[in-house]
N, C-alpha and C positions, 0 to 999 in steps of 0.2 A: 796563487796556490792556497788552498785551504790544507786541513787536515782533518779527515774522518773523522776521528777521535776527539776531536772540540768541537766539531758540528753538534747545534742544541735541540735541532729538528729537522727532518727533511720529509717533505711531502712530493710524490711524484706523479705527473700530469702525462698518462701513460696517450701515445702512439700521435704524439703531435708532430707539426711541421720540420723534420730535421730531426728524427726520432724521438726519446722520450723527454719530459723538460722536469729538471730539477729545481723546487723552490727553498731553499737553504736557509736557516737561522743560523748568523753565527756570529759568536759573544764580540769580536771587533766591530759587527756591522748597528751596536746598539741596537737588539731587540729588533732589527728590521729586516725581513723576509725577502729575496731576492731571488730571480730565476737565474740560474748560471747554468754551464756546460756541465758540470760536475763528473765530467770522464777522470777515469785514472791516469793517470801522469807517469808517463816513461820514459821522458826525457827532460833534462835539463843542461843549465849553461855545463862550461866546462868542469869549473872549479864546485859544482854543487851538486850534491849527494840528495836524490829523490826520497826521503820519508815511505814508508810499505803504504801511507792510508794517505798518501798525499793525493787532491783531487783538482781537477781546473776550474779557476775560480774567472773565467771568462766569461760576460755575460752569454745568455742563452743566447742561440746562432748568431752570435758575433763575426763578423765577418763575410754572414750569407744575406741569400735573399729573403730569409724566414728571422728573422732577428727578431728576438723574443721570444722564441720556442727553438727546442732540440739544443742541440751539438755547437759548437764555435767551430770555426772554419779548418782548425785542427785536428780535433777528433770526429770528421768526417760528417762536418755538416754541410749544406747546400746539395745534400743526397739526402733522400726517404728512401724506407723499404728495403729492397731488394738490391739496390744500388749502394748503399748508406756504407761507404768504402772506409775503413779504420786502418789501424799503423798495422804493419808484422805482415807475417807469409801471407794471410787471409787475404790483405790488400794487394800482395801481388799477381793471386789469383784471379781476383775478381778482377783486377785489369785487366788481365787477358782475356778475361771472356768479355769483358766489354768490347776491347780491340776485336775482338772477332765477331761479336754481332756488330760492329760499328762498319766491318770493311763488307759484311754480309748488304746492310742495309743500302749503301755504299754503289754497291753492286749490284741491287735488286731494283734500286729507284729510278726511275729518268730525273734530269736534272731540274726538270717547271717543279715537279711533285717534291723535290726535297727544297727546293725553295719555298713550298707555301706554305706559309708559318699562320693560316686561318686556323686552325686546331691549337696550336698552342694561345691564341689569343683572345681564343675564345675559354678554355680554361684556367687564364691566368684571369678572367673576368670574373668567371665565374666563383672562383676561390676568394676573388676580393667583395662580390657581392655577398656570400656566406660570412665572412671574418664583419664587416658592416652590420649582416643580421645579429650577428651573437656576440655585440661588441660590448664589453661589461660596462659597468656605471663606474661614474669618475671616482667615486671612493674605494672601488674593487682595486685590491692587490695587483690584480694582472691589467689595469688599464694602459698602465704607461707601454708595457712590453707590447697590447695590443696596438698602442698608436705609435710606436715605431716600426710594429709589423706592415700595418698599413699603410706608411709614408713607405717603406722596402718594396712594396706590392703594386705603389703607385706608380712610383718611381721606373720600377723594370715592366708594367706592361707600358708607360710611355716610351723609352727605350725600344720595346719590341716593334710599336706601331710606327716608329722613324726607320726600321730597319726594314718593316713591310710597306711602307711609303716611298724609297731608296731602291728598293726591289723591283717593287711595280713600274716607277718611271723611268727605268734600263728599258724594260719591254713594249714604251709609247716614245713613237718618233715625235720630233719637236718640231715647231714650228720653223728654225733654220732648214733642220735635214727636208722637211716637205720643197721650200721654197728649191734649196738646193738640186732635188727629185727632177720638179716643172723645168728647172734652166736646162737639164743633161737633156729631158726629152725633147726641149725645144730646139736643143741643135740637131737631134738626131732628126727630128720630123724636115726640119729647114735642109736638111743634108741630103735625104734621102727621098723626099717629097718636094721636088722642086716646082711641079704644079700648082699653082693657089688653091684651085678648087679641088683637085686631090686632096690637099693636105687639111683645107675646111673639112670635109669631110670626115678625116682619120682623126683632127682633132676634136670635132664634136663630137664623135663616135664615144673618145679617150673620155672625153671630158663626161659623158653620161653618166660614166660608172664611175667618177669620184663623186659623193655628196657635192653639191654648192660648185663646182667645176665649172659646169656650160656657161653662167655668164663672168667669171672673172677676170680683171685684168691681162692675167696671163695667158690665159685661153684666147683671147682676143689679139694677144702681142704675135703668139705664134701664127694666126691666119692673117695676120695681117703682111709678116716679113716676107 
């Protein structure tokens, strides 16, 4: 917790990552300028009584995926914009309409399209290739908050691409489930085609239309039995 009222400076870094970011001088930090959350303060422990000018003295998006710019995870960071959800009625509003465009979307998607997460990782690229371009010099004030932003930014698009990696190999049969495939067929062809040359036939047929099929092992087991 800081206090308004002993703050010796504050300059503000309007409409960043996690809304606006606050850089703070204050007399405990010796003369040293630091990005915090600097939201007002409405709650405390039990036994503590919150000060009128009392501020949050958590570094800037502490807690999120924008760490070093906006809000701490408290006062409604890891949201921009339009989403950027804060304590009181406001925030129970805005949940609601989230909830309601969430069951809308919900409702409106088939399940392949809400799964492909190529737009978000193509944006979360793109956001990390901009923070790179305009990345300050090591003696600039804001470096350090920029290279924790950028380990946060690394960090969650590796995360996203294990989860589009996880995704994708549900939707590709595996080398067991194929072999598994050729045994079911082979009894059914040996079952129901008990002619050799019938069943050569129905099996070179099958086998055309898998790639690489007509001369393998299997393909040969079945016209053989």
């Amino acid at each position: 917790m800081v206090r308004e009222g002993e703050v010796l400076h504050v300059a503000v870094e309007k409409k960043t990552e996690g809304g606006d970011t606050y850089w703070v001088e204050y007399p405990k930090w010796r003369g040293d300028e630091k990005a915090i959350c600097y939201r007002r303060l409405r709650m405390a422990g039990r036994n503590e009584e919150i000060p009128d000018d009392a501020r949050c003295s958590q570094p800037a998006g502490y807690g999120t995926w924008h760490s070093g710019t906006g809000a701490c995870r408290f006062h409604g960071g890891a949201a921009t914009g339009e989403y950027n959800i804060k304590t009181g009625r406001r925030a129970s509003m805005k949940q609601r309409q989230l909830k309601h465009a969430i069951d809308e979307y919900i409702q409106s998607g088939d399940r392949d399209s809400m799964l492909d997460l190529t737009y978000e990782l193509a944006a979360m690229r793109i956001m990390f290739k901009d923070t790179i371009a305009n990345f300050p010099d090591i003696d600039d004030k804001k470096y350090s908050a920029n290279v924790g932003r950028a380990i946060a930014m690394v960090q969650a698009t590796g995360s996203l691409v294990d989860k589009i990696s996880k995704i994708q190999s549900r939707n590709n049969i595996t080398a067991a489930q194929v072999m598994y495939l050729k045994v079911i067929m082979t009894d059914i062809l040996v079952k129901h085609i008990p002619n050799i040359d019938k069943r050569e036939r129905a099996v070179r047929d099958l086998a055309a239309m898998i790639p690489g099929g007509e001369g393998d092992s299997e393909t040969r087991l079945v016209i053989m039995q």
